[in-house]
C-alpha positions in Angstrom: 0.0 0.0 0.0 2.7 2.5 0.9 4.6 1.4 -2.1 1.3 2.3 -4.2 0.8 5.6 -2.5 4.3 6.9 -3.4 4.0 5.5 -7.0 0.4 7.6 -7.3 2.2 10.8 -5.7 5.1 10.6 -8.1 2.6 10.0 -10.9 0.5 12.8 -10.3 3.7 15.3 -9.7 5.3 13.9 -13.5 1.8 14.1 -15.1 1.9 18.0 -14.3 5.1 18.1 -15.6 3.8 16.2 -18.9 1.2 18.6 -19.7 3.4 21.6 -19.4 5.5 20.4 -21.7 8.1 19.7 -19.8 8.3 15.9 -19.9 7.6 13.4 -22.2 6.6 10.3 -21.9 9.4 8.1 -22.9 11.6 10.7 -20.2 8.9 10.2 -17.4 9.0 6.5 -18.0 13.2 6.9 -17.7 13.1 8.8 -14.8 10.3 6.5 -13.0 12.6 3.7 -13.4 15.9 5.6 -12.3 14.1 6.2 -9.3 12.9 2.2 -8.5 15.6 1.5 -5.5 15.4 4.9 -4.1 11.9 5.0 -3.6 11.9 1.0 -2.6 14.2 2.2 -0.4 12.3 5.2 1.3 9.3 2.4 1.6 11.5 0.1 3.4 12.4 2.8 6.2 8.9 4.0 6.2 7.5 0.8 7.5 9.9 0.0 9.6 9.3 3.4 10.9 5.5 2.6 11.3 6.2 -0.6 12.9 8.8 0.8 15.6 6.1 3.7 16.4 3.7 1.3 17.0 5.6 -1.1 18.9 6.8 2.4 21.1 3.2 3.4 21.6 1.9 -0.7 22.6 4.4 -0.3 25.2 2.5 3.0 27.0 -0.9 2.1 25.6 -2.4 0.9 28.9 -1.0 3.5 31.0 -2.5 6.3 28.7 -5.8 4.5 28.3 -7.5 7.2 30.5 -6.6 9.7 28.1 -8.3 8.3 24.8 -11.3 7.4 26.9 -13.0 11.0 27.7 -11.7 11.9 24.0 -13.6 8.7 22.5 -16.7 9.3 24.6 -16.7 13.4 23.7 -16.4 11.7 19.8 -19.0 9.5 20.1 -21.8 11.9 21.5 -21.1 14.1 19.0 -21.6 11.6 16.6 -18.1 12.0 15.1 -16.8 8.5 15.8 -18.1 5.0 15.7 -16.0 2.6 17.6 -17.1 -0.2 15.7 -16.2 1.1 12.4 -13.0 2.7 13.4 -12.1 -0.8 15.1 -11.9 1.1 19.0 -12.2 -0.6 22.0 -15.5 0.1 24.1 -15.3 1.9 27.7 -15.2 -1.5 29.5 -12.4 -2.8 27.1 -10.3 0.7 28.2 -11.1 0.6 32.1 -9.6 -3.3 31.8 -6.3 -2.1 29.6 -5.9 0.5 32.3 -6.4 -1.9 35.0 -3.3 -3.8 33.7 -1.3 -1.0 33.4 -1.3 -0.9 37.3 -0.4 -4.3 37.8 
């Protein structure tokens, strides 16, 4: 997915360029390939990235549980969040993650 989101982003930046005038499409194609590793590359980091930010934020989850409650529950009476869509734990599910934090 990341890989398909920089490939759309560089498409749409080289398609300007293409109907200014100012690439063609045999020297778009070129300079998409040149680019291959680099932006493999910048993928690579970018998940690993991802996946160290959410192994950081697992490990302070339970202690900050209290925080994301009142914000969840201010969210959800306004009608601007659904926990069930957006995958989120219910109030009981965060008073028990907190409770384990102490523990």
């Amino acid at each position: 997915m990341d890989t398909s989101d920089h490939e759309v982003n560089i498409k749409i930046l080289t398609s300007a360029l293409q109907a200014k005038g100012a690439l063609d499409r045999p020297a778009r194609d070129k300079l998409l390939q040149s680019m291959t590793d680099e932006v493999a590359a910048h993928v690579l980091q970018h998940n690993h990235d991802q996946t160290l930010a959410l192994s950081l934020l697992e490990q302070t989850a339970a202690r900050r549980a209290g925080a994301s409650r009142l914000l969840h529950a201010q969210l959800v009476a306004a009608g601007r969040l659904d926990r069930v869509v957006e995958g989120l734990p219910g109030v009981a599910a965060i008073a028990e993650l907190k409770k384990t934090a102490r523990a």
